[in-house]
C-alpha positions as a LaTeX table, in Angstrom:
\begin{tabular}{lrrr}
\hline
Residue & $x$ (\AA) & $y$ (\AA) & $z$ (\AA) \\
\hline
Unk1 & 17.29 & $-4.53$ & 15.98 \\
Unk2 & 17.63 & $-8.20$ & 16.34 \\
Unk3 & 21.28 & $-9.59$ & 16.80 \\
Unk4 & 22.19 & $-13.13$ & 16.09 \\
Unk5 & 26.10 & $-13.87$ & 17.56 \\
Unk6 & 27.68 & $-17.11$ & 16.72 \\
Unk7 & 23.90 & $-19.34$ & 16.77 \\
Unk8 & 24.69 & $-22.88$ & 16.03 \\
Unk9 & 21.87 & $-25.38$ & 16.95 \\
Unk10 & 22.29 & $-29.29$ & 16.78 \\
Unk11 & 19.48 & $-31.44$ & 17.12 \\
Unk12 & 19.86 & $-34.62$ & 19.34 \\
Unk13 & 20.98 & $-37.14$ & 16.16 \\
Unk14 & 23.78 & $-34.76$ & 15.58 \\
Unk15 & 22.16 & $-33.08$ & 12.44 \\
Unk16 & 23.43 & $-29.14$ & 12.52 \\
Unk17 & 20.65 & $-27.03$ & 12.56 \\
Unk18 & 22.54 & $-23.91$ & 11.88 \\
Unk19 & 25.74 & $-23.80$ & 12.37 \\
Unk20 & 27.55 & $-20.50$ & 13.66 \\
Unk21 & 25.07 & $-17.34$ & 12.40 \\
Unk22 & 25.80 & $-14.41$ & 13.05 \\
Unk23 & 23.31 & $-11.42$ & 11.62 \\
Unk24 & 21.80 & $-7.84$ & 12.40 \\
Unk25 & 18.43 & $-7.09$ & 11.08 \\
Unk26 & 17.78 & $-3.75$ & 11.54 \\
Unk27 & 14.25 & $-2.62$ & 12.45 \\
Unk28 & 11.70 & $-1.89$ & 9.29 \\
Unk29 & 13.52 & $-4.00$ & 6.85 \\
Unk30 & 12.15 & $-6.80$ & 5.11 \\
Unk31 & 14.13 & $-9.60$ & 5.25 \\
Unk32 & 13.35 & $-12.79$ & 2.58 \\
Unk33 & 15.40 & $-15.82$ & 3.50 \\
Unk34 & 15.49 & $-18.82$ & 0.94 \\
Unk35 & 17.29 & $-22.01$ & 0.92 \\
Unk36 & 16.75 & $-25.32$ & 0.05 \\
Unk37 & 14.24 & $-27.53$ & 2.38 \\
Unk38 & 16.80 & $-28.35$ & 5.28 \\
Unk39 & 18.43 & $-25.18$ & 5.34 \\
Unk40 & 17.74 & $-24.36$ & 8.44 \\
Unk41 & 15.25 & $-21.22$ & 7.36 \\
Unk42 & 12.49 & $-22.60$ & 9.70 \\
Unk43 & 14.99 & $-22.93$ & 12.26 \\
Unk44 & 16.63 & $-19.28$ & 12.28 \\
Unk45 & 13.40 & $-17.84$ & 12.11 \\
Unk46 & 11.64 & $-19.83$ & 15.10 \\
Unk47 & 15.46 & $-19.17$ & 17.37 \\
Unk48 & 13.83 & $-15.81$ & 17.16 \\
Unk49 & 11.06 & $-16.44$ & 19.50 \\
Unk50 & 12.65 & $-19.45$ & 20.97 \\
Unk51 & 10.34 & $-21.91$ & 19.25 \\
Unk52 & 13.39 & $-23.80$ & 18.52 \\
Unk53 & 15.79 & $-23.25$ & 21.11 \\
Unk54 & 19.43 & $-22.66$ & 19.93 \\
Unk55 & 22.26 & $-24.82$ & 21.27 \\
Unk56 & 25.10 & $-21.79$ & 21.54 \\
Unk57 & 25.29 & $-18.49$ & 21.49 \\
Unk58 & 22.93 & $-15.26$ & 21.23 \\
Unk59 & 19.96 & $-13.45$ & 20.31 \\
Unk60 & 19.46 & $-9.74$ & 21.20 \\
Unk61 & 16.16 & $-7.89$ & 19.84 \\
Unk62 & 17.38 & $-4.21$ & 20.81 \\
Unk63 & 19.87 & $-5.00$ & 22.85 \\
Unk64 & 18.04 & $-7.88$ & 25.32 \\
Unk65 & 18.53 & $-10.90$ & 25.29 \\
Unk66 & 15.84 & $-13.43$ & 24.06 \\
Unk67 & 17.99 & $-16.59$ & 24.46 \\
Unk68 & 18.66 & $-16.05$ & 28.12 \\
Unk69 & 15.09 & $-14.46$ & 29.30 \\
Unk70 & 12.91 & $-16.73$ & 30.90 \\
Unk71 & 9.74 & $-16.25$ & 32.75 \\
Unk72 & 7.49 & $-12.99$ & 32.49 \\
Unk73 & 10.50 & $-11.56$ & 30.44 \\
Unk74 & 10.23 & $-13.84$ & 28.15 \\
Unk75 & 6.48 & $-13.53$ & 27.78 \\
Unk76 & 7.09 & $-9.74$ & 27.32 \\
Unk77 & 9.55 & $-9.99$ & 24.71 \\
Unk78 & 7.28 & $-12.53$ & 22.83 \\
Unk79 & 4.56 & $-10.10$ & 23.03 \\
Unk80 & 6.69 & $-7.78$ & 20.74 \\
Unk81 & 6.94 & $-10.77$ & 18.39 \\
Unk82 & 3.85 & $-11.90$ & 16.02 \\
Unk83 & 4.41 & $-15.09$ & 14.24 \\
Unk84 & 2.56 & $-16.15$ & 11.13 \\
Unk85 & 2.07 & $-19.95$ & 10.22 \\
Unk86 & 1.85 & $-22.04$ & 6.31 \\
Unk87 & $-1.12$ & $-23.47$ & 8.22 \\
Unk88 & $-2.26$ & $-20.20$ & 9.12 \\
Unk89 & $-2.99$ & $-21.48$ & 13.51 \\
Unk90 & $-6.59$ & $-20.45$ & 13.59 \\
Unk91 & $-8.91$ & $-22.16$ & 15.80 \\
Unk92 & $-11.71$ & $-22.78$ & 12.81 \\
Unk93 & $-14.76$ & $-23.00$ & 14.66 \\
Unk94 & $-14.22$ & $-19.62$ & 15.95 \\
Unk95 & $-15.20$ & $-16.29$ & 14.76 \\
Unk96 & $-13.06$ & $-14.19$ & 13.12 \\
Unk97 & $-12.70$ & $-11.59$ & 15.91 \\
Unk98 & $-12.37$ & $-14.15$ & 18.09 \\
Unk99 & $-8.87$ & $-15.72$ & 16.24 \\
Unk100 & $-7.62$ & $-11.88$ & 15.83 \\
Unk101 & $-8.36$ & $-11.06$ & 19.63 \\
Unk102 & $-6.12$ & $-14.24$ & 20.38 \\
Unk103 & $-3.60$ & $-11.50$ & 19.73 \\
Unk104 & $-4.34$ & $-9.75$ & 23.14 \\
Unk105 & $-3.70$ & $-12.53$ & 24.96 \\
Unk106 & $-0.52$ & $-12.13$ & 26.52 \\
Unk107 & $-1.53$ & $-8.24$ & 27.69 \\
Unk108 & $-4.38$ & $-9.92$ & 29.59 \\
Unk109 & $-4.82$ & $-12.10$ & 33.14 \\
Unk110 & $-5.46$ & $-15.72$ & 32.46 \\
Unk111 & $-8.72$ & $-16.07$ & 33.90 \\
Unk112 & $-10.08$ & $-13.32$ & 32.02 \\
Unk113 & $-9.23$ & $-14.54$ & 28.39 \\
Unk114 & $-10.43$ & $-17.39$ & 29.99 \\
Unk115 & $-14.08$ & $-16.31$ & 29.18 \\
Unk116 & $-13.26$ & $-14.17$ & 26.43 \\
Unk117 & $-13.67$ & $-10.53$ & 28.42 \\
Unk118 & $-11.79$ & $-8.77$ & 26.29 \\
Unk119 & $-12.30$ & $-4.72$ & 26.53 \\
Unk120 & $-14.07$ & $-2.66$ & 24.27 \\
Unk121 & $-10.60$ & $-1.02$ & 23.26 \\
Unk122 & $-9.28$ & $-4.50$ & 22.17 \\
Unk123 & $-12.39$ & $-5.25$ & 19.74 \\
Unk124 & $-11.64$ & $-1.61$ & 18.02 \\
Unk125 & $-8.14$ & $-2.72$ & 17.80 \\
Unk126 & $-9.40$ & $-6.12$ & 16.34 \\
Unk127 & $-11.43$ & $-4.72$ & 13.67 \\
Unk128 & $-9.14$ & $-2.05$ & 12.68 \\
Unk129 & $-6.64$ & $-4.97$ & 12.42 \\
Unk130 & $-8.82$ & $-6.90$ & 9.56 \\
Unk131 & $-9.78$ & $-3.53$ & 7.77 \\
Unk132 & $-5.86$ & $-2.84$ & 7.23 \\
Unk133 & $-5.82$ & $-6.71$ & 5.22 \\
Unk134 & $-9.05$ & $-5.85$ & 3.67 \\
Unk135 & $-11.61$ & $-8.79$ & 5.59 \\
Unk136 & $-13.72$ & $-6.81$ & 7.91 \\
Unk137 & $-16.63$ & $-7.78$ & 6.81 \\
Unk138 & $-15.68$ & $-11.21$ & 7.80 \\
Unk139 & $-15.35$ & $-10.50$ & 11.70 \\
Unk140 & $-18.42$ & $-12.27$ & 12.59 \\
Unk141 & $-17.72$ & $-15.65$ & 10.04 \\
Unk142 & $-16.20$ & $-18.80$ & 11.50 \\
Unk143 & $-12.42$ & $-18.98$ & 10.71 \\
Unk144 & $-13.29$ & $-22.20$ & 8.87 \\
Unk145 & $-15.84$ & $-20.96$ & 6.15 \\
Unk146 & $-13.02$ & $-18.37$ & 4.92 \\
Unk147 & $-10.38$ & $-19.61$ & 2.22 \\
Unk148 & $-7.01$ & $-20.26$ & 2.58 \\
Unk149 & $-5.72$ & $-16.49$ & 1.38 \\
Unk150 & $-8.63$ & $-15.00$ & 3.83 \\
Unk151 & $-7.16$ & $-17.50$ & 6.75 \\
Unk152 & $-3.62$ & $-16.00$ & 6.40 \\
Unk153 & $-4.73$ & $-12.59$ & 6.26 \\
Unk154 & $-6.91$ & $-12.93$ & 9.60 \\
Unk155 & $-3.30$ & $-14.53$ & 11.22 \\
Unk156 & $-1.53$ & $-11.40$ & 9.88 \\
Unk157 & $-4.67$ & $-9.25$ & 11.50 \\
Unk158 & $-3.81$ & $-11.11$ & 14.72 \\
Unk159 & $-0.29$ & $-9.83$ & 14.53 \\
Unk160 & $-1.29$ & $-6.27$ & 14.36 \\
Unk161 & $-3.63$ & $-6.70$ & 17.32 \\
Unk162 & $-0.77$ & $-8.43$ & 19.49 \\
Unk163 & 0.84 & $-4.82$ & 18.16 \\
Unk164 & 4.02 & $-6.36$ & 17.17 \\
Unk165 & 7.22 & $-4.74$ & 16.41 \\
Unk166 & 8.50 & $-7.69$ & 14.54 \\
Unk167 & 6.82 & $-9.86$ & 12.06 \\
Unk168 & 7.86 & $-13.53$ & 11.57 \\
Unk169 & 6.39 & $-14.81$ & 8.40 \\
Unk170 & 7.30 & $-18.94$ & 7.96 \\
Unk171 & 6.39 & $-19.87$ & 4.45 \\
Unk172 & 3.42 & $-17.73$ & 4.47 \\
Unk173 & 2.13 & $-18.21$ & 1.18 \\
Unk174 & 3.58 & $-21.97$ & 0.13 \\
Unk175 & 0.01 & $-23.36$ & 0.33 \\
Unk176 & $-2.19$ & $-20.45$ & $-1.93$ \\
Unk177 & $-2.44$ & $-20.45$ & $-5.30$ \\
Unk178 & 0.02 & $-17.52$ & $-7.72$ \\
Unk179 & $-2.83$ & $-14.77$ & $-7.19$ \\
Unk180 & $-3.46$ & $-15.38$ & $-3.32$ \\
Unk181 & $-0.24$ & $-15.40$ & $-2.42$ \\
Unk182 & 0.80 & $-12.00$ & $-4.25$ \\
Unk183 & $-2.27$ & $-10.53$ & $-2.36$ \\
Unk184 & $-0.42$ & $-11.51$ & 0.94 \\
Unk185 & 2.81 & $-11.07$ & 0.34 \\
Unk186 & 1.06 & $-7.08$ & $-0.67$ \\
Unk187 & $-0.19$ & $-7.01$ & 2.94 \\
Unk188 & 2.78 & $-8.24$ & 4.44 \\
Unk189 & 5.02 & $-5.54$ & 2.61 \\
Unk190 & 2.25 & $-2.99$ & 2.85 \\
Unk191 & 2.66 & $-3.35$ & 6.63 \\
Unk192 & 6.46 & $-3.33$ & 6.89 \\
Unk193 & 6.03 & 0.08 & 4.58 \\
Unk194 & 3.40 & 1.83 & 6.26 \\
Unk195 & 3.92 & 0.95 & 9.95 \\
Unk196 & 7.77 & 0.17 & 10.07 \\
Unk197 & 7.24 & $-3.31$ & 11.43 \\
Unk198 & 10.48 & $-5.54$ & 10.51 \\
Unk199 & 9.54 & $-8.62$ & 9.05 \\
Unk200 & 11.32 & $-11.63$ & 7.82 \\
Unk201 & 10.07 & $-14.31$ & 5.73 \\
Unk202 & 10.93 & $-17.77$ & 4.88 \\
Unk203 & 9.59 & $-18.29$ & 1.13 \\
Unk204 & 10.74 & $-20.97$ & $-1.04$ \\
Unk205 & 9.83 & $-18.64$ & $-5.12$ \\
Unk206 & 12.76 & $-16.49$ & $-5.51$ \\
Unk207 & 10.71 & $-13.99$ & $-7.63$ \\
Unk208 & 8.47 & $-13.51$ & $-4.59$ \\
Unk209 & 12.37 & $-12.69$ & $-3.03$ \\
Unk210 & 13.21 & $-10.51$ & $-5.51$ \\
Unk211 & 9.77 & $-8.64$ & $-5.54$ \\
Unk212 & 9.07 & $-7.82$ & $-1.99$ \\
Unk213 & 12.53 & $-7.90$ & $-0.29$ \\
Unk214 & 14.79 & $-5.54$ & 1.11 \\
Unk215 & 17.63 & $-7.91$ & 1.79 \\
Unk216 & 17.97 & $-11.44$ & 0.99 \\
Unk217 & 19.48 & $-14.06$ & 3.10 \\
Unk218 & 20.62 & $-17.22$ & 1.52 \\
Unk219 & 21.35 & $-20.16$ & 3.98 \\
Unk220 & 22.96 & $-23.77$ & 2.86 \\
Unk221 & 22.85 & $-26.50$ & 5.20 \\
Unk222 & 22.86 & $-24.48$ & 8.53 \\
Unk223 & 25.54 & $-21.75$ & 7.13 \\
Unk224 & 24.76 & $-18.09$ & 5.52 \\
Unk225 & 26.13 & $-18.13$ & 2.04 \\
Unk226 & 24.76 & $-14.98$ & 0.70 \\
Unk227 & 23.20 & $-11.61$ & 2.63 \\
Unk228 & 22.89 & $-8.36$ & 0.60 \\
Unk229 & 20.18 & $-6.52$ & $-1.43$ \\
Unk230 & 18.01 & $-7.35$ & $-3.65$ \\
Unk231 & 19.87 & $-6.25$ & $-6.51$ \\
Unk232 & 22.80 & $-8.71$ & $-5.99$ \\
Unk233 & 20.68 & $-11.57$ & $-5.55$ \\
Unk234 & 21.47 & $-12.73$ & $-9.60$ \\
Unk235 & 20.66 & $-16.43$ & $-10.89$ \\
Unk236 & 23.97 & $-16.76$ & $-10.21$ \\
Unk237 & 23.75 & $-16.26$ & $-6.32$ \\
Unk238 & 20.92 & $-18.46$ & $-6.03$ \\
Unk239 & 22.26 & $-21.57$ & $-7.55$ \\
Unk240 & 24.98 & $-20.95$ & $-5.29$ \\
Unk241 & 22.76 & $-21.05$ & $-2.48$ \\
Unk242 & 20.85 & $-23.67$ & $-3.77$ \\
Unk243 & 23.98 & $-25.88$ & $-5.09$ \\
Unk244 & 22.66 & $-26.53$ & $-8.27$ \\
Unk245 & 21.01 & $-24.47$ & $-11.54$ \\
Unk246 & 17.54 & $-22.69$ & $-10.39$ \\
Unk247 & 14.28 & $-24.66$ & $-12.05$ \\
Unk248 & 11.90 & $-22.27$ & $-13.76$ \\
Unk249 & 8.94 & $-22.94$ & $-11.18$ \\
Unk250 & 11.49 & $-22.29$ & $-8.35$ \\
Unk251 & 12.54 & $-19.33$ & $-9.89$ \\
Unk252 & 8.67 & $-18.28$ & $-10.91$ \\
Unk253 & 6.53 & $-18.87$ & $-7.73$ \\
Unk254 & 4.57 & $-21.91$ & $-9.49$ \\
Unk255 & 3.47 & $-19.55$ & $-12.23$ \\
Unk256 & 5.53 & $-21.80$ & $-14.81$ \\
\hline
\end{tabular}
């Protein structure tokens, strides 16, 4: 469960962030939030790992909290949270395996990830990890030679080898083309389905929303102004959120 009470964050010109959220995910949902560029939907979702630090209040993630741990707790609270990028974070002249081992690094002493010792159990782990997103025949390529929709599925691979009981998905899919993206966004809710992992995605094509969510949070400039189910979130809600009529290639995931 992940517990946001009264987060406001204000960035040093005085723009608000997000201004007094207060949410409870509950574990295995998936969570879509959408919003206008600005929002603050990058924002929320990095206050979860403290990528962005908040200016007030508090984040629990089953009960701890995550805005006042510092140190090794931090690291181990972290370790529980896998983080997926729009410019999927690979290092590209590395190997596949290599990029989804990067998972294991916070289970492991400094030195030894150092030279890459990573035990046999962690490789199994690795590979099992790209067979459940459907690459693992690529294990042994360099990151680089893969294609965009290959390089987000190896960062969601990485996830499951860090063994994460949250997934944080930040525009996942805004830089792959209609089919691409639909064959992530499959993994993603494949994953939340099959191993119970909550995950919460920023995505900017409400039908993508619609499709794959459980719940839908709508946030306009810093505030939530709509969180419910799918099946509330009409054209109507979304141009509230958005503050204007929906265009057809918002509403349509570029398809239009």
């Amino acid at each position: 469960m992940i517990e946001f009470k009264h987060i406001s964050k204000v960035y040093p010109n005085g723009t608000v962030g997000l201004d007094d959220i207060n949410l409870t995910i509950h574990p295995g949902e998936f969570v879509v939030i959408v919003g206008l560029s600005g929002a603050g939907k990058s924002t929320l979702l990095r206050s979860i790992n403290r990528l962005h630090e908040t200016t007030s209040g508090e984040i629990l993630i089953d009960g701890q909290s995550i805005t006042k741990a510092n140190g090794a707790g931090l690291r181990r609270m972290r370790r529980d949270i896998g983080m997926i990028f729009q410019t999927f974070n690979l290092v590209k002249r590395s190997t596949v395996l290599r990029n989804v081992l990067s998972g294991r690094v916070a289970y492991h002493s400094t030195l030894r990830m150092i030279f890459g010792l990573f035990p046999k159990a962690d490789t199994e782990l690795a590979l099992k990890a790209l067979e459940r997103v459907n690459i693992r025949e690529k294990a042994y390529a360099r990151a680089d030679e893969l294609s965009g929709g290959q390089q987000q599925r190896v960062s969601i691979a990485r996830a499951l080898a860090q063994e994460a009981k949250i997934i944080l998905a930040d525009e996942p899919v805004a830089s792959l083309d209609p089919l691409t993206t639909r064959q992530v966004m499959d993994d993603l809710k494949r994953i939340n389905r099959d191993l119970g992992i909550t995950t919460i995605v920023n995505l900017h094509f409400l039908d993508l929303a619609r499709e794959y969510a459980t719940r839908i949070i709508g946030l306009r400039a810093g505030k939530v102004v709509f969180d419910g189910p799918v099946a509330e979130a009409t054209d109507e809600v979304f141009s509230g959120i958005y503050g204007r009529a929906i265009k057809k290639d918002e509403l349509l995931g570029g398809q239009a």
